[in-house]
KEPA-99345 format. One record per residue (C-alpha): residue in one letter; x, y, z; residue number from 1; chain. Coordinates in steps of 0.2 Angstrom, whole numbers. Example, Ala and Ser with C-alpha at 12.3 -4.5 7.8 and 13.67 -1.06 7.14 Angstrom:
BEGIN
<residuo:A | px:62 | py:-22 | pz:39 | num:1 | cadena:A> .
<residuo:S | px:68 | py:-5 | pz:36 | num:2 | cadena:A> .
END
This chain:
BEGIN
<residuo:X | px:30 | py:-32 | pz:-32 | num:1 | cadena:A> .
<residuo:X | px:27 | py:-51 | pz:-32 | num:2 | cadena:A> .
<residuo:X | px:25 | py:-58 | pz:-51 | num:3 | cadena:A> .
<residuo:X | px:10 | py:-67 | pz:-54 | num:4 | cadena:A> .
<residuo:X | px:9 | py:-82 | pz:-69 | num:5 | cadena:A> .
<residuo:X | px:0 | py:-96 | pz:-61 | num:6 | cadena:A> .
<residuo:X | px:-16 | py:-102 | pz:-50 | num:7 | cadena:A> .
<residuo:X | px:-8 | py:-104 | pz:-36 | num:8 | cadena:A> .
<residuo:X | px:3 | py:-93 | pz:-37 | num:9 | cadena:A> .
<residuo:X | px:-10 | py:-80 | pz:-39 | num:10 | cadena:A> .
<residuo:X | px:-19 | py:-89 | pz:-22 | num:11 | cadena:A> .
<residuo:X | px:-2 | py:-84 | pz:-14 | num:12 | cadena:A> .
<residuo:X | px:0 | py:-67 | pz:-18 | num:13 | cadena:A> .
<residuo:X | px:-18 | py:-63 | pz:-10 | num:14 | cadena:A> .
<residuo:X | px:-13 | py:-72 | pz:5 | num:15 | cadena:A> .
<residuo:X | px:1 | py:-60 | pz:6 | num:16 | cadena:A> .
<residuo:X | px:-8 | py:-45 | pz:4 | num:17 | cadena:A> .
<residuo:X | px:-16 | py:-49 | pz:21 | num:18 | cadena:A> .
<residuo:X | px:0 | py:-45 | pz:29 | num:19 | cadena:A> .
<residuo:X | px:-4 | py:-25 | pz:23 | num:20 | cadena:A> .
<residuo:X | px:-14 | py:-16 | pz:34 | num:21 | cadena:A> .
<residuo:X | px:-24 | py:0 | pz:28 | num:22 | cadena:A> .
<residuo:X | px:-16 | py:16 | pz:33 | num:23 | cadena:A> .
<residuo:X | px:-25 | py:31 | pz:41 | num:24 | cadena:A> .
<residuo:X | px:-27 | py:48 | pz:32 | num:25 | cadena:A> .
<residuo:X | px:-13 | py:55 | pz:43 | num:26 | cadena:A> .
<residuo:X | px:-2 | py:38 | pz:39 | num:27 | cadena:A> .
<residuo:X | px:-6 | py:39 | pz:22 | num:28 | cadena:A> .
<residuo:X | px:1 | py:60 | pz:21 | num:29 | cadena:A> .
<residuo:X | px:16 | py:57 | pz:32 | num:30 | cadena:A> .
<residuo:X | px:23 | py:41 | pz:22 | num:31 | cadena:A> .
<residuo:X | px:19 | py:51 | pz:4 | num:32 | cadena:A> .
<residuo:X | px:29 | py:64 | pz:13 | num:33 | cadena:A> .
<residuo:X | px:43 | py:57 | pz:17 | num:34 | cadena:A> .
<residuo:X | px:42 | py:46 | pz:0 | num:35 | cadena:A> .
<residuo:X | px:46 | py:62 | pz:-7 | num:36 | cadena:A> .
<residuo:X | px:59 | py:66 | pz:3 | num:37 | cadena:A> .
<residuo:X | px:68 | py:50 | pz:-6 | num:38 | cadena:A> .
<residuo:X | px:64 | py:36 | pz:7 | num:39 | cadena:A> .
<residuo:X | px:58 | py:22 | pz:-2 | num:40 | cadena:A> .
<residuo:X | px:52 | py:12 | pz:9 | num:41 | cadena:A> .
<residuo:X | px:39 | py:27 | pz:14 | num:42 | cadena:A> .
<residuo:X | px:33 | py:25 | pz:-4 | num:43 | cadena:A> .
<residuo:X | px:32 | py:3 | pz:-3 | num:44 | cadena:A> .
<residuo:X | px:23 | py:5 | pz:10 | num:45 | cadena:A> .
<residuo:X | px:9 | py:16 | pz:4 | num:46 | cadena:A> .
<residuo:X | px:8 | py:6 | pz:-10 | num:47 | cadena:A> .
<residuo:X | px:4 | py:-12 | pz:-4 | num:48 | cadena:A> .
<residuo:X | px:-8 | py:-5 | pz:6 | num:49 | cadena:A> .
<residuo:X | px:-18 | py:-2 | pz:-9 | num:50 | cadena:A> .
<residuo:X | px:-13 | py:-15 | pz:-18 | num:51 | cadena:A> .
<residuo:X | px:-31 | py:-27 | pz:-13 | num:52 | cadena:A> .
<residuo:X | px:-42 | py:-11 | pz:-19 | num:53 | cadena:A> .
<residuo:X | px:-31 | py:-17 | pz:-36 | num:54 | cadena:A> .
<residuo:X | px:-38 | py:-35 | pz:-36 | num:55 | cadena:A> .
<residuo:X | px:-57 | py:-27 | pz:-31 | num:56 | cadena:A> .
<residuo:X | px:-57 | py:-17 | pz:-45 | num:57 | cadena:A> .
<residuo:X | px:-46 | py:-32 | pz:-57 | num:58 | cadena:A> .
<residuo:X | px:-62 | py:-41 | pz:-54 | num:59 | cadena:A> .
<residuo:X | px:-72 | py:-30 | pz:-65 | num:60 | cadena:A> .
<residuo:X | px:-61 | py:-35 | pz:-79 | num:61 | cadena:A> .
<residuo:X | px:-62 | py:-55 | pz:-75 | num:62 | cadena:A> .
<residuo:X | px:-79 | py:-56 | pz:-90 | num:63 | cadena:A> .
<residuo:X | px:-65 | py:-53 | pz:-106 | num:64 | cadena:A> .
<residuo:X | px:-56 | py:-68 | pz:-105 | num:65 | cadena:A> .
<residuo:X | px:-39 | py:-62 | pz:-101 | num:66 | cadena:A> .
<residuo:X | px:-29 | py:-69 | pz:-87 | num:67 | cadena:A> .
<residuo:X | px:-34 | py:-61 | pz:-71 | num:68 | cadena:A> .
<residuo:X | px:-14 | py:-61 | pz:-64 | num:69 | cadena:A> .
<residuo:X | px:-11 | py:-52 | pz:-81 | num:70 | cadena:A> .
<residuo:X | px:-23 | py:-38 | pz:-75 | num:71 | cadena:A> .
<residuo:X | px:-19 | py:-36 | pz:-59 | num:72 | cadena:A> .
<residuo:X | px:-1 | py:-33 | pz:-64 | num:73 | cadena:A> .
<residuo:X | px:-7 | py:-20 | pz:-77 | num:74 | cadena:A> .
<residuo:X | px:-19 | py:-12 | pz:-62 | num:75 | cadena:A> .
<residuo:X | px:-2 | py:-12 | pz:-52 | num:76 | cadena:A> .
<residuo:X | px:5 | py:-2 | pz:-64 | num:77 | cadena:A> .
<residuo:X | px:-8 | py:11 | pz:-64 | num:78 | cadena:A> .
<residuo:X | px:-6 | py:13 | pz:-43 | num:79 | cadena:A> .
<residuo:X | px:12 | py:16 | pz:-45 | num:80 | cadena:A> .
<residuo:X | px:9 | py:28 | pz:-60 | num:81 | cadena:A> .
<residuo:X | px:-6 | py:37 | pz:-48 | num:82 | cadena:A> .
<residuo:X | px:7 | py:36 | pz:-33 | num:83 | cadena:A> .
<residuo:X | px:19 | py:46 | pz:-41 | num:84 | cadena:A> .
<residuo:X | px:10 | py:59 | pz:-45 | num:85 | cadena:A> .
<residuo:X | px:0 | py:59 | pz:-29 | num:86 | cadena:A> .
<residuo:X | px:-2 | py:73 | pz:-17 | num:87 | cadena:A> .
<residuo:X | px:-4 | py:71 | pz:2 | num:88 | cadena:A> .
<residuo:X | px:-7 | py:88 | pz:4 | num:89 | cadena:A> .
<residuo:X | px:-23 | py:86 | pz:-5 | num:90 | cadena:A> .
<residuo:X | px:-38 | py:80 | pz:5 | num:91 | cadena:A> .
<residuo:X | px:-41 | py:65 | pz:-6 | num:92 | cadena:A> .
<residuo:X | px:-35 | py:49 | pz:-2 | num:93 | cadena:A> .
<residuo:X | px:-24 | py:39 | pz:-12 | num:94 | cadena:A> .
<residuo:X | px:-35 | py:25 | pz:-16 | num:95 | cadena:A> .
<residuo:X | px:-49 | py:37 | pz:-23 | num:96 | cadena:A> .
<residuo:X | px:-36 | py:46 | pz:-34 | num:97 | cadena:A> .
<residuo:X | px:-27 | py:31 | pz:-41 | num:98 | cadena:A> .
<residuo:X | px:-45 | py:21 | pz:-47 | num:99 | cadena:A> .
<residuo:X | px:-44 | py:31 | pz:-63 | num:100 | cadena:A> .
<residuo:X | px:-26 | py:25 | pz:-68 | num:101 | cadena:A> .
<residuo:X | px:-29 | py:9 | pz:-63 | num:102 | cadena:A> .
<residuo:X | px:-44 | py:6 | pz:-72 | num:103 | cadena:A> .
<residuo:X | px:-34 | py:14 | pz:-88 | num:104 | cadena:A> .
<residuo:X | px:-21 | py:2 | pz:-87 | num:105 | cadena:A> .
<residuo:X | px:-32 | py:-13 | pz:-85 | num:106 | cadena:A> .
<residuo:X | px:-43 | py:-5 | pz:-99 | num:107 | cadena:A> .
<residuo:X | px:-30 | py:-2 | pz:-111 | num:108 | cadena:A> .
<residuo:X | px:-22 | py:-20 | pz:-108 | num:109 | cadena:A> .
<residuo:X | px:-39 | py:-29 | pz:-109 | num:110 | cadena:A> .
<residuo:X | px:-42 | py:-20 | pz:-125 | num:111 | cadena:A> .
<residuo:X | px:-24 | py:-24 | pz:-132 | num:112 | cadena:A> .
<residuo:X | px:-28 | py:-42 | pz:-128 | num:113 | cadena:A> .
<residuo:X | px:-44 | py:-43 | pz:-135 | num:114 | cadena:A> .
<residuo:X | px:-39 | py:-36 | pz:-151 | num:115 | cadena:A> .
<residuo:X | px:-25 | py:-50 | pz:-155 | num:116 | cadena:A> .
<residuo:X | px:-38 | py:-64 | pz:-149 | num:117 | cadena:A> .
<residuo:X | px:-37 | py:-77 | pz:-164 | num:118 | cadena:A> .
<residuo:X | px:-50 | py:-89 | pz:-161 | num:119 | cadena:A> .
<residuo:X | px:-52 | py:-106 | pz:-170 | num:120 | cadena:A> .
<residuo:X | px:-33 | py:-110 | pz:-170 | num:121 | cadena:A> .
<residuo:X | px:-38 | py:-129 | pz:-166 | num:122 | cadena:A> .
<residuo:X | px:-50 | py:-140 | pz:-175 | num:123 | cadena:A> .
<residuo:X | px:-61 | py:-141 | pz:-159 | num:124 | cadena:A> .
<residuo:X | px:-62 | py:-123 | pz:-159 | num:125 | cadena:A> .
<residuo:X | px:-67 | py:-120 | pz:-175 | num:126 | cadena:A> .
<residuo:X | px:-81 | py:-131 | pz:-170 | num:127 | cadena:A> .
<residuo:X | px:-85 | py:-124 | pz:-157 | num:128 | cadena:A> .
<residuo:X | px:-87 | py:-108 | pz:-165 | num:129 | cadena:A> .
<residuo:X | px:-97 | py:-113 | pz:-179 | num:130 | cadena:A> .
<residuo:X | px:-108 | py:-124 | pz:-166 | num:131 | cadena:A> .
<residuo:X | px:-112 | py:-107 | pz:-159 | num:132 | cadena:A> .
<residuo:X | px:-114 | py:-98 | pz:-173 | num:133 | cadena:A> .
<residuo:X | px:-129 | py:-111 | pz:-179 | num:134 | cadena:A> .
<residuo:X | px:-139 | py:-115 | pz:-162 | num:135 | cadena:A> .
<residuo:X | px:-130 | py:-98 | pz:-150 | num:136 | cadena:A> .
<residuo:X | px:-130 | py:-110 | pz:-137 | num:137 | cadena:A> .
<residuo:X | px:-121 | py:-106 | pz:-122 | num:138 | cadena:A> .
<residuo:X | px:-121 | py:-120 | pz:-109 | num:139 | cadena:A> .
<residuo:X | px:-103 | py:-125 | pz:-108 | num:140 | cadena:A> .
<residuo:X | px:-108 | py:-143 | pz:-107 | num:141 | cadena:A> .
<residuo:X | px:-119 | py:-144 | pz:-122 | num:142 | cadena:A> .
<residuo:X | px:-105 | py:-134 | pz:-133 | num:143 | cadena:A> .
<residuo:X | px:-92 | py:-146 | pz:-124 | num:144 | cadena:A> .
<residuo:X | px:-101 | py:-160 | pz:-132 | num:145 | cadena:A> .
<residuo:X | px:-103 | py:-152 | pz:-149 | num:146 | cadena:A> .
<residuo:X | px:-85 | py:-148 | pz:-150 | num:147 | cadena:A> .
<residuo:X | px:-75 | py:-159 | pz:-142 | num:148 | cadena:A> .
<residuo:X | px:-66 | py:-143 | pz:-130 | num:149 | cadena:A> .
<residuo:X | px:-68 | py:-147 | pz:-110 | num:150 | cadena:A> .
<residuo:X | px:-83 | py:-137 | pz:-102 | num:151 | cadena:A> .
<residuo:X | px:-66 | py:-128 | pz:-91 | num:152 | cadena:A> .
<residuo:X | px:-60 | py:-122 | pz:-111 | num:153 | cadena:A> .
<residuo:X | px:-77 | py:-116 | pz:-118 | num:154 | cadena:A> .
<residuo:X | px:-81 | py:-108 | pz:-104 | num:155 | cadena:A> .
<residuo:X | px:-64 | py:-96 | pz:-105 | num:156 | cadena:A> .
<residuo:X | px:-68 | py:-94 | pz:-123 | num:157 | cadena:A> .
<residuo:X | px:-87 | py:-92 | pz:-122 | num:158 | cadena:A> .
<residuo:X | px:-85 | py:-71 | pz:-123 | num:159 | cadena:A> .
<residuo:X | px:-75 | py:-72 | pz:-137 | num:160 | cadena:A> .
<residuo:X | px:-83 | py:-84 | pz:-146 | num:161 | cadena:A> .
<residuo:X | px:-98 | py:-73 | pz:-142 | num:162 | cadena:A> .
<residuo:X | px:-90 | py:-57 | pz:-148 | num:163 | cadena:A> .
<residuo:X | px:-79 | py:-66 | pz:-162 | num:164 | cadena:A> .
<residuo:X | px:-86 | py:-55 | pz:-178 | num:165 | cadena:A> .
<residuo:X | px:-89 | py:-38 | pz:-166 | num:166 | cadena:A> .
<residuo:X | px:-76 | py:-26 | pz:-168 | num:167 | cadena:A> .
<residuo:X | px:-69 | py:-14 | pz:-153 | num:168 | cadena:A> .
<residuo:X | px:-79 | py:-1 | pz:-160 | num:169 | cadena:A> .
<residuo:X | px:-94 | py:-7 | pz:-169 | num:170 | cadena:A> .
<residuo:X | px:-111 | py:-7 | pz:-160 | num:171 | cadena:A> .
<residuo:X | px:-120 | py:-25 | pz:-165 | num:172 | cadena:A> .
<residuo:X | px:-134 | py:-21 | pz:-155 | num:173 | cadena:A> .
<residuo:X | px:-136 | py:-4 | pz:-160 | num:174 | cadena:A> .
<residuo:X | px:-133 | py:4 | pz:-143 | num:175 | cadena:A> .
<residuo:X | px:-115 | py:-1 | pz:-135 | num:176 | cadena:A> .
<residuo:X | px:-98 | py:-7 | pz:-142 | num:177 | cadena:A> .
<residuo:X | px:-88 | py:-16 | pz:-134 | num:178 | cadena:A> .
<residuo:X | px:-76 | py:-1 | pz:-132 | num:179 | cadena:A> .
<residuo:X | px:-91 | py:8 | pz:-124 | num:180 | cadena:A> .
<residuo:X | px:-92 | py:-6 | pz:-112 | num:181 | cadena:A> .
<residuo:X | px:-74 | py:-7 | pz:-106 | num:182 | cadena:A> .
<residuo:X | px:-76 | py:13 | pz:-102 | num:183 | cadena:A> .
<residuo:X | px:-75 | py:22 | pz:-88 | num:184 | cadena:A> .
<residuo:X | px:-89 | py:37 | pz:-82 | num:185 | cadena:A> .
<residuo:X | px:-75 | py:40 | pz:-67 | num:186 | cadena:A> .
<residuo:X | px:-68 | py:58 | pz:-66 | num:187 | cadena:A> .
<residuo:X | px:-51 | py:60 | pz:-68 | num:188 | cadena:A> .
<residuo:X | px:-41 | py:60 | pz:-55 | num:189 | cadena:A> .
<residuo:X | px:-41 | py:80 | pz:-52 | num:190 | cadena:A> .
<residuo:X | px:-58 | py:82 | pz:-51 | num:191 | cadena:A> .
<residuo:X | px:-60 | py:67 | pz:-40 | num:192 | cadena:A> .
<residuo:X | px:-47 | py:75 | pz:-31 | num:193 | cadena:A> .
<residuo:X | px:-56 | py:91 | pz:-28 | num:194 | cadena:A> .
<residuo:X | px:-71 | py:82 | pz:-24 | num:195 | cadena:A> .
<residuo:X | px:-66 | py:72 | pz:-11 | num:196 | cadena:A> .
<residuo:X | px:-58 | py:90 | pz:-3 | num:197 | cadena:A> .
<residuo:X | px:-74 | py:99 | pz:-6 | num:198 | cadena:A> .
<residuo:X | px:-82 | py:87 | pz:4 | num:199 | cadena:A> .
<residuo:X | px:-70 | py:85 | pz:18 | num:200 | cadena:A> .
<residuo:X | px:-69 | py:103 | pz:20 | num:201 | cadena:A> .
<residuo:X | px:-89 | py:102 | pz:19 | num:202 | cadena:A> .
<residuo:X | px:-90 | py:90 | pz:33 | num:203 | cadena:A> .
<residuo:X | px:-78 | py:101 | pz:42 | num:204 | cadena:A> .
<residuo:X | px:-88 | py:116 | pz:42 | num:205 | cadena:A> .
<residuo:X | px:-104 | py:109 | pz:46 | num:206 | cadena:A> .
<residuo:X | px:-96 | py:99 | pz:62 | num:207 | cadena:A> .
<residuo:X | px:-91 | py:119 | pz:65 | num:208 | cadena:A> .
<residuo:X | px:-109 | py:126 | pz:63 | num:209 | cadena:A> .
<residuo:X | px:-118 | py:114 | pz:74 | num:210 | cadena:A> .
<residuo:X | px:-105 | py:121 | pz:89 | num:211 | cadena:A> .
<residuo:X | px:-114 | py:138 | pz:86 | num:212 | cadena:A> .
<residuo:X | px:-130 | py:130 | pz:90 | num:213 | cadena:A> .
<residuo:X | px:-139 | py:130 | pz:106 | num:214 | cadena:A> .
<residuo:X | px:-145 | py:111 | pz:113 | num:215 | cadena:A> .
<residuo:X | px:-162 | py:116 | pz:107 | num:216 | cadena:A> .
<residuo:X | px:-157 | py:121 | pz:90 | num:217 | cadena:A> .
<residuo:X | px:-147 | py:105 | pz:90 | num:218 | cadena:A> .
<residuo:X | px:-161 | py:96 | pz:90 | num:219 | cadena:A> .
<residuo:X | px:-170 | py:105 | pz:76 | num:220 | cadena:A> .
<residuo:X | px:-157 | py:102 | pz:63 | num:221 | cadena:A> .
<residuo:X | px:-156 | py:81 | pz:70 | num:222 | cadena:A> .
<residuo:X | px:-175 | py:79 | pz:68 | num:223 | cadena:A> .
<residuo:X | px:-180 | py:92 | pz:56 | num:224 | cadena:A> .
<residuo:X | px:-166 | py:96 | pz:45 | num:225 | cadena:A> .
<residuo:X | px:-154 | py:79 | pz:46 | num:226 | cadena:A> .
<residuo:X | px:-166 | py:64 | pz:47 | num:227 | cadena:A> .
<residuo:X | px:-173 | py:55 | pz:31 | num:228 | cadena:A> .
<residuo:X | px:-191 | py:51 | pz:42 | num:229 | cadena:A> .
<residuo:X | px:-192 | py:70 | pz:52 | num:230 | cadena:A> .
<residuo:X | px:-200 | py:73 | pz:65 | num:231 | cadena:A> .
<residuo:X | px:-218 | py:85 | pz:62 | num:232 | cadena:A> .
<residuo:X | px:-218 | py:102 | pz:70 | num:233 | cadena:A> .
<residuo:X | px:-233 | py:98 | pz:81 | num:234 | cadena:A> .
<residuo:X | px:-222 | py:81 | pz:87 | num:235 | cadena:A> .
<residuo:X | px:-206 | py:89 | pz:89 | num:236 | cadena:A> .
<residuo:X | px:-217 | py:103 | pz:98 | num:237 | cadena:A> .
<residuo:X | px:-223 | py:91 | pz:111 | num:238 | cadena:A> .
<residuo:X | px:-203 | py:87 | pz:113 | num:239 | cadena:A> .
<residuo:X | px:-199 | py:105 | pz:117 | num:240 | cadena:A> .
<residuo:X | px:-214 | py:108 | pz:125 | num:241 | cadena:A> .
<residuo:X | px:-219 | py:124 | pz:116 | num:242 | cadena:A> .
<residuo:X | px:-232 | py:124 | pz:101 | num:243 | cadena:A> .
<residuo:X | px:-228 | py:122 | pz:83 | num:244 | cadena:A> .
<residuo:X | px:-229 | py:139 | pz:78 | num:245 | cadena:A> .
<residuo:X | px:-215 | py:139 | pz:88 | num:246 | cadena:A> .
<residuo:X | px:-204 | py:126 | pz:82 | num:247 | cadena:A> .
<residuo:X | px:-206 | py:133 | pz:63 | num:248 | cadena:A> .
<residuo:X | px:-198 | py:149 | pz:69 | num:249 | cadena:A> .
<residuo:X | px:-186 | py:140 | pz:78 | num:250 | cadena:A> .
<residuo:X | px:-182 | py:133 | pz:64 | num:251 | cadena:A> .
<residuo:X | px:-180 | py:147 | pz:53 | num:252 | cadena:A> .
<residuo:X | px:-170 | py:156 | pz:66 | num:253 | cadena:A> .
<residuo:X | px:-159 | py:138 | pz:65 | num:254 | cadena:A> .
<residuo:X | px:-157 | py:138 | pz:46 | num:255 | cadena:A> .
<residuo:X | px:-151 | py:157 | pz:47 | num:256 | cadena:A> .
<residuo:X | px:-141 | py:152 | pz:57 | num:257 | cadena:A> .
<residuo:X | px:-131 | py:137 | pz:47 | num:258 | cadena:A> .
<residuo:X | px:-132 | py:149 | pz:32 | num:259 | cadena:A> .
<residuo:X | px:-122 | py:163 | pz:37 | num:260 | cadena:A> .
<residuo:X | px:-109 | py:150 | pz:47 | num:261 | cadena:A> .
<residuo:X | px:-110 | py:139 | pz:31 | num:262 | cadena:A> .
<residuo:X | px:-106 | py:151 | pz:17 | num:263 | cadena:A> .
<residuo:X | px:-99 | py:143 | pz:2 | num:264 | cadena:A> .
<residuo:X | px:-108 | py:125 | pz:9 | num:265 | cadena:A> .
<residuo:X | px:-126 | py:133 | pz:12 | num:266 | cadena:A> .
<residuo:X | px:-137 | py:125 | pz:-2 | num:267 | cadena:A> .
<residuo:X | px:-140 | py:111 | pz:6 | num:268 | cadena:A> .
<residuo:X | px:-149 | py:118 | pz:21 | num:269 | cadena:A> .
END
């Protein structure tokens, strides 16, 4: 994986990734597969094809001042660690899976590096600091003027300087810390894992279900059961020609129907 330490060399490195085209599921299972079997080059290749869902997420990170090749190289990290422990025989992809250690490496590495920022190391920082701390002014050019930093400068320091006397863990505001705002709500990997499967297999059995179906009966679940604006019984009635007493017990004959081809995925009919 290409080492990141400049603009422009950051500039190149996304232009590389367009090189990487996005697997297929069925890519995706056969290249983790033989990964496994010890061909490495299986294993590179699923790898760079997630490596620009690093940089989307990488982006989130861009607000806390730290180098944004610095992140993407720790959200690397994270895909590699998710990769290895990935398994194609799971429905999930590997993107899905690998969003949690990602953002854990990211998260732990913006924290590390928030917590050994030592602002005011120059005289112009100082001033700008304390010009904040007496007007909390936050125009770059007005604190560029009053300190004597470039607008490009304040700007990078502006979040710090902003959350200079706030601990990781305190809660200024009374509501969130800054810890609580670098956390994640996302599942771990497992259960993202088994919910990405349960809904594959979900989709499965209702594509299943629908071949049980007569034309008519097709039609019901499209207009009735499946569309956010349905259809009334009197409208779909005229459709069928047949009254809407008719249609509503069509349509309960329908929903028996999915139910016992459903199982385990009925509630939601």
């Amino acid at each position: 994986m290409a080492q990141l330490s400049t603009p422009n060399s950051l500039q190149r490195y996304r232009a590389s990734l367009a090189d990487f085209e996005p697997l297929s599921r069925d890519d995706e299972r056969e290249l983790t597969r033989r990964w496994r079997a010890g061909e490495g080059r299986a294993g590179e290749r699923i790898v760079e094809a997630c490596l620009p869902f690093v940089i989307a997420i990488a982006l989130e990170y861009r607000r806390w001042s730290v180098p944004l090749e610095d992140v993407i190289q720790q959200g690397n990290m994270g895909l590699l660690r998710a990769a290895s422990k990935f398994d194609p025989d799971r429905e999930c992809r590997l993107a899905t899976y690998a969003a949690y250690w990602i953002r854990a490496e990211i998260r732990e590495y913006v924290v590390r590096a928030y917590r050994v920022v030592r602002l005011g190391t120059t005289k112009n920082e100082r001033r700008a600091l304390r010009a904040y701390r007496t007007t909390r002014e936050t125009d770059p050019e007005k604190l560029s003027a009053m300190s004597g930093l470039s607008p490009e400068r304040v700007t990078m320091l502006l979040p710090v300087i902003a959350a200079k006397e706030a601990s990781l863990d305190a809660s200024p505001d009374g509501q969130w810390s800054v810890m609580d705002r670098l956390a994640s709500d996302l599942a771990d990997p497992e259960e993202l894992a088994g919910m990405e499967e349960h809904r594959v297999q979900a989709k499965s059995a209702v594509k299943l279900a629908l071949k049980t179906l007569s034309i008519r009966e097709r039609l019901i679940v499209r207009e009735r059961l499946m569309s956010e604006d349905p259809l009334t019984l009197q409208a779909l009635g005229a459709i069928l020609g047949v009254s809407k007493e008719r249609v509503r017990q069509l349509e309960e004959r329908t929903r028996s129907k999915l139910r016992e081809c459903l199982g385990t995925f009925a509630p939601a009919v």
